[in-house]
NUSE-928503 format. One line per field, with one value per atom (N, C-alpha, C): x, y, z. Coordinates in Angstrom, 3 decimals, always signed. Example, Ala and Ser with C-alpha at 12.3 -4.5 7.8 and 13.67 -1.06 7.14 Angstrom:
REM residues 2
east = [+13.190,+12.300,+13.200,+12.850,+13.670,+12.900]
north = [-5.690,-4.500,-3.300,-2.250,-1.060,+0.030]
up = [+7.800,+7.800,+7.800,+7.080,+7.140,+7.870]
This chain:
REM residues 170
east = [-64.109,-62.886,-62.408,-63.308,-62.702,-62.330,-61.712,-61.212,-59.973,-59.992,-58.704,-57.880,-56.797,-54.904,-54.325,-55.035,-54.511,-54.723,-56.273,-57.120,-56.147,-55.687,-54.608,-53.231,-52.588,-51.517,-50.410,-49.338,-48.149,-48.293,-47.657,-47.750,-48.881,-49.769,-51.552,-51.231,-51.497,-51.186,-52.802,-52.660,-53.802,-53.918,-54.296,-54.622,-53.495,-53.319,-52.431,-51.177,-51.380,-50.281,-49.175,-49.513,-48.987,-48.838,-47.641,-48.369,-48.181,-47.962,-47.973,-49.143,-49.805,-51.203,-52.611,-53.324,-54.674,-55.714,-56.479,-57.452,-58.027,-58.009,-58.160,-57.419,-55.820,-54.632,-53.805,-54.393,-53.974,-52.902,-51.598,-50.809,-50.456,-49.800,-50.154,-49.081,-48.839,-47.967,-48.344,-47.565,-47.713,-48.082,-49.285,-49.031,-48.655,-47.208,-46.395,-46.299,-47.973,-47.674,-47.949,-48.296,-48.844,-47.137,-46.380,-45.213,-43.808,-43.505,-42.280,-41.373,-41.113,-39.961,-38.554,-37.426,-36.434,-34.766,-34.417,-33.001,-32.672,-32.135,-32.152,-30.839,-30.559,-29.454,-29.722,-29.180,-28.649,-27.542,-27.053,-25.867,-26.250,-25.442,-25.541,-24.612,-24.313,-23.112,-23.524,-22.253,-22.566,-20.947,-21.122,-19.643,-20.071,-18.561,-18.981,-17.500,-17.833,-16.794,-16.444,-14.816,-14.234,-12.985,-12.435,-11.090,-9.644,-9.022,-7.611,-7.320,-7.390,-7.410,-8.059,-8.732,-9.456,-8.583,-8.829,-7.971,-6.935,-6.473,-4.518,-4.982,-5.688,-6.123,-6.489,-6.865,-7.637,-6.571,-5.714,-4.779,-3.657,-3.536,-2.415,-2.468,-2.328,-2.946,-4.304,-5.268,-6.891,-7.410,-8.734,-8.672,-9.413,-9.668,-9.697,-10.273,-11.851,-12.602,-13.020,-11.598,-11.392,-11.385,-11.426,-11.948,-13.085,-12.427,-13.904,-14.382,-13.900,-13.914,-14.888,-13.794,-14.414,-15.920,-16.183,-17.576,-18.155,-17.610,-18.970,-19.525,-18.665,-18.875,-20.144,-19.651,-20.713,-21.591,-21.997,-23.134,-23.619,-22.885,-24.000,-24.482,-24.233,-24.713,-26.176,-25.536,-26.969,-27.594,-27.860,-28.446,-29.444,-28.863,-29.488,-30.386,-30.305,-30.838,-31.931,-32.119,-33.056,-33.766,-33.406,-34.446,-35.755,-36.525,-38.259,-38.809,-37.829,-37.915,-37.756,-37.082,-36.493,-37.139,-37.718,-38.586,-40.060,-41.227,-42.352,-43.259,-43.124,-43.761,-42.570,-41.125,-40.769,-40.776,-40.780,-41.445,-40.093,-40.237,-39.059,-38.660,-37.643,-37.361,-36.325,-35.853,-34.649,-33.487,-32.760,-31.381,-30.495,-29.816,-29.107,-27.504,-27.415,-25.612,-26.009,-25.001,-24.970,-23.581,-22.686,-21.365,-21.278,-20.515,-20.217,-18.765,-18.499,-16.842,-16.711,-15.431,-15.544,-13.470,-13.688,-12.705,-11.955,-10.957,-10.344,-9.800,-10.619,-10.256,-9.219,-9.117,-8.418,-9.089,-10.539,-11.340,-12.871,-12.562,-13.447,-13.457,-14.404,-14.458,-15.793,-15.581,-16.739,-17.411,-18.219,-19.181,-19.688,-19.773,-20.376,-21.136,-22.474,-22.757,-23.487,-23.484,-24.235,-25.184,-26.405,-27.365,-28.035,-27.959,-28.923,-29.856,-30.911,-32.179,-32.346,-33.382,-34.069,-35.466,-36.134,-37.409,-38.532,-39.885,-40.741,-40.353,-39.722,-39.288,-37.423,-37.522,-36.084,-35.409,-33.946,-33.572,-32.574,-32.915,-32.693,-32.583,-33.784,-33.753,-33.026,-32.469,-31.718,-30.105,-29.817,-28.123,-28.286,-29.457,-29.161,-29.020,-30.247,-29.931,-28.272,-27.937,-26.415,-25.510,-25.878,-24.973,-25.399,-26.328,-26.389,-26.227,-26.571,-26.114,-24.343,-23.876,-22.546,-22.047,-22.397,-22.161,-21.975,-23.104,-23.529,-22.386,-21.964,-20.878,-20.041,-19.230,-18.247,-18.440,-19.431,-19.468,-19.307,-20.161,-19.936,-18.683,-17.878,-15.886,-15.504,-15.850,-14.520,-15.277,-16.077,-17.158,-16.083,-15.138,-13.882,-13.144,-12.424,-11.700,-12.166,-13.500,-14.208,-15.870,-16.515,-17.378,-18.293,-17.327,-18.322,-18.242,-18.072,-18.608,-19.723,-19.634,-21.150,-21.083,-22.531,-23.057,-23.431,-22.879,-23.663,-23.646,-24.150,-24.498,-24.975,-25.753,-26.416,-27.025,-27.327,-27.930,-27.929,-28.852,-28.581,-27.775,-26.874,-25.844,-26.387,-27.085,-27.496,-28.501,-29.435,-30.119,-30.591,-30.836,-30.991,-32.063,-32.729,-34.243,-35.379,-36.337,-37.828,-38.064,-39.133,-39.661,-39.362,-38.523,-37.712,-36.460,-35.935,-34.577,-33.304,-32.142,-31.168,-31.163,-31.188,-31.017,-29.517,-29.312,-27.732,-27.379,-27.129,-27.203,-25.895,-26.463,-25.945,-24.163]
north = [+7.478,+7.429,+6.005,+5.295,+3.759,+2.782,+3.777,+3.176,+2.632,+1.157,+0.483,+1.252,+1.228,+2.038,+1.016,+0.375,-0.489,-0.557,+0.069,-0.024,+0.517,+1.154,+1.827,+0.802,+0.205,-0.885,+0.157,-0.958,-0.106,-0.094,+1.166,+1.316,+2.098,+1.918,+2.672,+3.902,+4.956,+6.533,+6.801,+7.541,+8.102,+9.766,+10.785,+11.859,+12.310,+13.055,+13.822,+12.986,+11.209,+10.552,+10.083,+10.479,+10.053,+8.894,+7.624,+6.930,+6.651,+7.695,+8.072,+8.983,+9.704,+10.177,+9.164,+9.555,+8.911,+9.208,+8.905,+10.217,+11.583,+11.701,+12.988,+13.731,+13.056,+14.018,+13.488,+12.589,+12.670,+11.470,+11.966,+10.941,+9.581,+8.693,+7.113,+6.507,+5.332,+4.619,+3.703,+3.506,+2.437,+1.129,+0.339,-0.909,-1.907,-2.689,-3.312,-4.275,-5.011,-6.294,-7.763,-7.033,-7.645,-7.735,-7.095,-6.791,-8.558,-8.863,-9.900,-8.992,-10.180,-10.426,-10.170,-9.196,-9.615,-9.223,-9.384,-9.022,-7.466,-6.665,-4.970,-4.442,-3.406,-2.937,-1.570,-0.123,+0.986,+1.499,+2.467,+2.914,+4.602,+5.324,+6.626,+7.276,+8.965,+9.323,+10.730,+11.531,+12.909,+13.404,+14.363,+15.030,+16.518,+16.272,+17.309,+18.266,+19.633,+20.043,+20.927,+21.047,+20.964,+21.864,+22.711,+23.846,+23.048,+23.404,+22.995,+22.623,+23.057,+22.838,+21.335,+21.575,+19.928,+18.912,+19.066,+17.959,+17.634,+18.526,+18.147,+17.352,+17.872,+17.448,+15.899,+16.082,+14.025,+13.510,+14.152,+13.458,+12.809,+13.878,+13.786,+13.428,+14.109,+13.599,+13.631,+13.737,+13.830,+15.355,+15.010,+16.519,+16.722,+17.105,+17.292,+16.626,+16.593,+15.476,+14.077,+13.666,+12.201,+11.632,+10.611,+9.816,+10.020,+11.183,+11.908,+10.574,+9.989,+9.018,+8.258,+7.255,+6.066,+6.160,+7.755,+7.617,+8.101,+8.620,+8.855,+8.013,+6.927,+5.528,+4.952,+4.637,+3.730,+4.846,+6.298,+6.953,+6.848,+6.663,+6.539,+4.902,+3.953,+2.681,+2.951,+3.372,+3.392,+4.335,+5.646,+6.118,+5.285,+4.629,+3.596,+2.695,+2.106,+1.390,+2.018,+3.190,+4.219,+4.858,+5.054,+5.452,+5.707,+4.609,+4.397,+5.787,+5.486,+6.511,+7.810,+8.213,+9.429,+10.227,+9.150,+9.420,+9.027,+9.600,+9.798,+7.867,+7.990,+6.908,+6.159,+6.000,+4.800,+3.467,+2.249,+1.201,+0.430,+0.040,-0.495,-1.934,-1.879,-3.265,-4.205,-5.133,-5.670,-5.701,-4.751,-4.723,-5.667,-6.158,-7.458,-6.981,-5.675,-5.353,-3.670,-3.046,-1.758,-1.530,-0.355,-0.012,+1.276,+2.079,+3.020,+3.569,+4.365,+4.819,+5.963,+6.866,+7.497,+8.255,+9.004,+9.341,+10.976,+10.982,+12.422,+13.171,+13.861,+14.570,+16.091,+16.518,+17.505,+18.798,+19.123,+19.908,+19.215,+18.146,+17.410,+15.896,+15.978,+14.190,+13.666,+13.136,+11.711,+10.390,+10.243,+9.632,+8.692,+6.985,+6.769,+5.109,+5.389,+4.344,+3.459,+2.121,+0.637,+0.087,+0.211,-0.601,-1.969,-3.209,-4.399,-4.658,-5.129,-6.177,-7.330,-8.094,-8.874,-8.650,-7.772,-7.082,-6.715,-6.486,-6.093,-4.649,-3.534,-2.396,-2.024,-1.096,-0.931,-0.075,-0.026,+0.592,+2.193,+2.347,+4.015,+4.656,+5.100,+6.508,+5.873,+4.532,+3.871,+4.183,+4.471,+4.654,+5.789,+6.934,+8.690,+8.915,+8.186,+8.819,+8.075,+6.964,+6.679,+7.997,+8.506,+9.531,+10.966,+10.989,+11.909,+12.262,+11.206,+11.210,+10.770,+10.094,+10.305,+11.622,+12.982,+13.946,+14.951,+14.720,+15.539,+15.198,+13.664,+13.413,+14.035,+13.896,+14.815,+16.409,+17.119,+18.154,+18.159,+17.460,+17.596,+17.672,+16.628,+16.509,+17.411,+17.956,+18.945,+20.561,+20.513,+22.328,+23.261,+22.821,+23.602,+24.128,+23.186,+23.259,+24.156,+24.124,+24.989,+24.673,+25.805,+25.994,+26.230,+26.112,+26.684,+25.218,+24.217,+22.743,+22.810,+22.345,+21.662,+20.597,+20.211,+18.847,+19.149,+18.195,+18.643,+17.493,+17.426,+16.560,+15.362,+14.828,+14.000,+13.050,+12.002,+11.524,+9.893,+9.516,+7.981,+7.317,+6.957,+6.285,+5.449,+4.195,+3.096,+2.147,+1.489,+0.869,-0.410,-1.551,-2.512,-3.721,-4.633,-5.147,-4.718,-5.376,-5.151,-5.486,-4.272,-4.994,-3.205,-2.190,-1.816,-2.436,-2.818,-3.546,-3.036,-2.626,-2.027,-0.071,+0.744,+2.146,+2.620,+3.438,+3.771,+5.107,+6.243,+7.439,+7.689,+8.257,+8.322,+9.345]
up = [-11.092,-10.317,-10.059,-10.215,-9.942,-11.345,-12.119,-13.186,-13.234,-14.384,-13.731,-13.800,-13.244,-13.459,-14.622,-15.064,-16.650,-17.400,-17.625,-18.716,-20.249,-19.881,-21.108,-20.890,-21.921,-21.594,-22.167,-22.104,-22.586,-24.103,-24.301,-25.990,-26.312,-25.697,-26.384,-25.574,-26.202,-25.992,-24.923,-24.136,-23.520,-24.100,-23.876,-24.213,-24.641,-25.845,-26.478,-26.963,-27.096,-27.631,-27.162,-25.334,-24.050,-23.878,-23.294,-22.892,-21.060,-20.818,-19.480,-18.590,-19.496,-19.170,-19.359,-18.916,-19.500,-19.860,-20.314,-21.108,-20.859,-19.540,-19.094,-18.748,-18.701,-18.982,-17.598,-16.834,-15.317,-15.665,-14.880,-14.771,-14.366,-14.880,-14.602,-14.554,-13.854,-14.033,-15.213,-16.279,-17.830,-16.857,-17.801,-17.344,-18.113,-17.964,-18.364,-18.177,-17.436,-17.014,-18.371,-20.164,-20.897,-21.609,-21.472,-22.317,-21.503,-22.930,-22.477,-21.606,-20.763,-20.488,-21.534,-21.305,-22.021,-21.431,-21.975,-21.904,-21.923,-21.049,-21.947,-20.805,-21.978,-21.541,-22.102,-21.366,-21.738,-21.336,-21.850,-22.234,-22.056,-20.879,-20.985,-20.672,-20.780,-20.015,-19.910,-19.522,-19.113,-18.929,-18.289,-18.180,-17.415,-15.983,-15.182,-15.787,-16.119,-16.357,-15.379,-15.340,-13.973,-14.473,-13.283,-13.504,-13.719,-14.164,-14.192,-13.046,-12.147,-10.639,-10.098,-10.641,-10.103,-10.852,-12.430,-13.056,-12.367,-12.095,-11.390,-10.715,-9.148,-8.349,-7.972,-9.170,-9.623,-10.255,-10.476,-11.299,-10.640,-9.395,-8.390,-7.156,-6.375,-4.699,-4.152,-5.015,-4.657,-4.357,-4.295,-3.593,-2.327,-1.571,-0.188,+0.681,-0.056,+0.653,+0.136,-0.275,-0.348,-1.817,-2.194,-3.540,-4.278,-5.049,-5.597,-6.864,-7.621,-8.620,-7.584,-6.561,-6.096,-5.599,-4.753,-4.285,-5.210,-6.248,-7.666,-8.316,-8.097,-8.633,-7.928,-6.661,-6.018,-5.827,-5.520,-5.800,-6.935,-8.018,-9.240,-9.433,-9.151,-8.748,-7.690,-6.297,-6.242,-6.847,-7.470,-7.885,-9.072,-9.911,-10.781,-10.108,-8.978,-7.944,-7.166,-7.039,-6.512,-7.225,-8.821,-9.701,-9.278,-9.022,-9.248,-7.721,-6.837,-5.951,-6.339,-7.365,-7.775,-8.949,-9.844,-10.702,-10.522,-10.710,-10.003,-10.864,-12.030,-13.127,-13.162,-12.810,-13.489,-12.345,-12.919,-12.320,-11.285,-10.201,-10.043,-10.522,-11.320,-12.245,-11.296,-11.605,-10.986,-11.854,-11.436,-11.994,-11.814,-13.006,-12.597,-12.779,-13.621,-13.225,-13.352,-13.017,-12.769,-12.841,-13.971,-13.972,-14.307,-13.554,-13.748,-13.989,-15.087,-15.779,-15.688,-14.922,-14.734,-15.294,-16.134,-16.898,-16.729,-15.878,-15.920,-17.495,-18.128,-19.339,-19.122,-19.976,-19.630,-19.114,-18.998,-18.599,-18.202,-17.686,-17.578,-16.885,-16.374,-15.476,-16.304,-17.279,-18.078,-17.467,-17.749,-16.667,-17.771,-17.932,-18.344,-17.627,-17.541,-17.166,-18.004,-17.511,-18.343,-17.293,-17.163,-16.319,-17.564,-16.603,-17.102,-16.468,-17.059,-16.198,-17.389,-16.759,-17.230,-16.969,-18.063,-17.157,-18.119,-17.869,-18.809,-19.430,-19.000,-19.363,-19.148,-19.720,-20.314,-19.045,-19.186,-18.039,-18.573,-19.346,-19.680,-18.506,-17.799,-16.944,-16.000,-15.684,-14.628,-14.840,-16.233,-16.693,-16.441,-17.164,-17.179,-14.958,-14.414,-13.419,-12.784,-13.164,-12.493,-12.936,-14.128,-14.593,-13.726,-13.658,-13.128,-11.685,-10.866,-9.515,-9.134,-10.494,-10.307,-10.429,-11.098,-11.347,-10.423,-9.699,-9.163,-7.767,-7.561,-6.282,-6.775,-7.740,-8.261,-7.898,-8.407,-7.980,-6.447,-5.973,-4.124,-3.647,-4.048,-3.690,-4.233,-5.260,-6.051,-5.536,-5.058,-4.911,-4.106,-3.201,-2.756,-3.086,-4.426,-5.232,-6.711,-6.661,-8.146,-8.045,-7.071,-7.231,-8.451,-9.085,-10.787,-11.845,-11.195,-11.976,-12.136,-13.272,-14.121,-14.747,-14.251,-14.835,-16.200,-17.233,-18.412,-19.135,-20.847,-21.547,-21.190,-20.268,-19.601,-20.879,-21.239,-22.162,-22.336,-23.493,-24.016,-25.329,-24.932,-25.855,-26.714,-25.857,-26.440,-25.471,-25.805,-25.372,-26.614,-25.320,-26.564,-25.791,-26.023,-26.175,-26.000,-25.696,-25.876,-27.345,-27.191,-28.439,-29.697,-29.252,-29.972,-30.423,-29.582,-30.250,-30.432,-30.673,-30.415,-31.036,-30.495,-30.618,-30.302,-31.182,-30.749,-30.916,-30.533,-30.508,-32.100,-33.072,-33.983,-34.128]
């Protein structure tokens, strides 16, 4: 039981090719303290789809309970910012920008966010959760107006350093 929490580094798989388990299957935080420093950025988005009713709504005089855009925005900022709290293994990094876009479609409000660091690990689950906690504000403002929104296509666009290097969703 008093085995290091590092003995397995980042990259080396623990049981079943994990590198979030450890040999006996028990969950771990990666240790990332051997990995550079770099530059990294991801790229994610999602889309809450929404009634004719709402579109107008966003399109025109708002809808009831206030600036559904503006506070989806800064909820999905911090949401990116709260990650490590939200997800059980991811590490808290220092984010150095955080943006979130948020686009009225014609059956749909598009969500896309860009998180940066300068950090030993990448900030992926930091863009999916901005997207997703932006989503989910949207749903909160518009649930009056159309209880039957959904969050959907949640995902990664693009991500780029470490020691993968640029990925781009094809």
């Amino acid at each position: 039981m008093t085995q290091d929490p590092g003995a397995t580094t980042a990259g080396t798989p623990g049981a079943g090719g994990l590198t979030h388990v450890d040999e006996t299957g028990a969950a771990r935080m990666v240790d990332v303290s051997a990995k550079d420093t770099t530059v990294r950025r991801a790229v994610a988005s999602g889309k809450v789809l929404v009634s004719a009713e709402v579109v107008a709504a966003l399109r025109g005089d708002g809808v009831p309970k206030g600036d559904a855009l503006g506070v989806a925005r800064i909820a999905g900022i911090m949401g990116a910012k709260r990650t490590p709290d939200l997800v059980p293994l991811c590490h808290p990094i220092a984010i150095t920008g955080a943006k979130v876009d948020l686009e009225v479609a014609d059956d749909a409000v598009l969500i896309q966010a860009q998180v940066k660091t300068t950090d030993r690990t990448g900030v992926e689950m930091e863009a999916l959760t901005a997207v997703a906690v932006a989503g989910l504000a949207v749903i909160d403002m518009v649930k009056a107006l159309d209880p039957a929104a959904v969050l959907t296509d949640v995902r990664v666009e693009l991500k780029e350093g470490g020691k993968t290097g640029h990925w781009e969703r094809p």
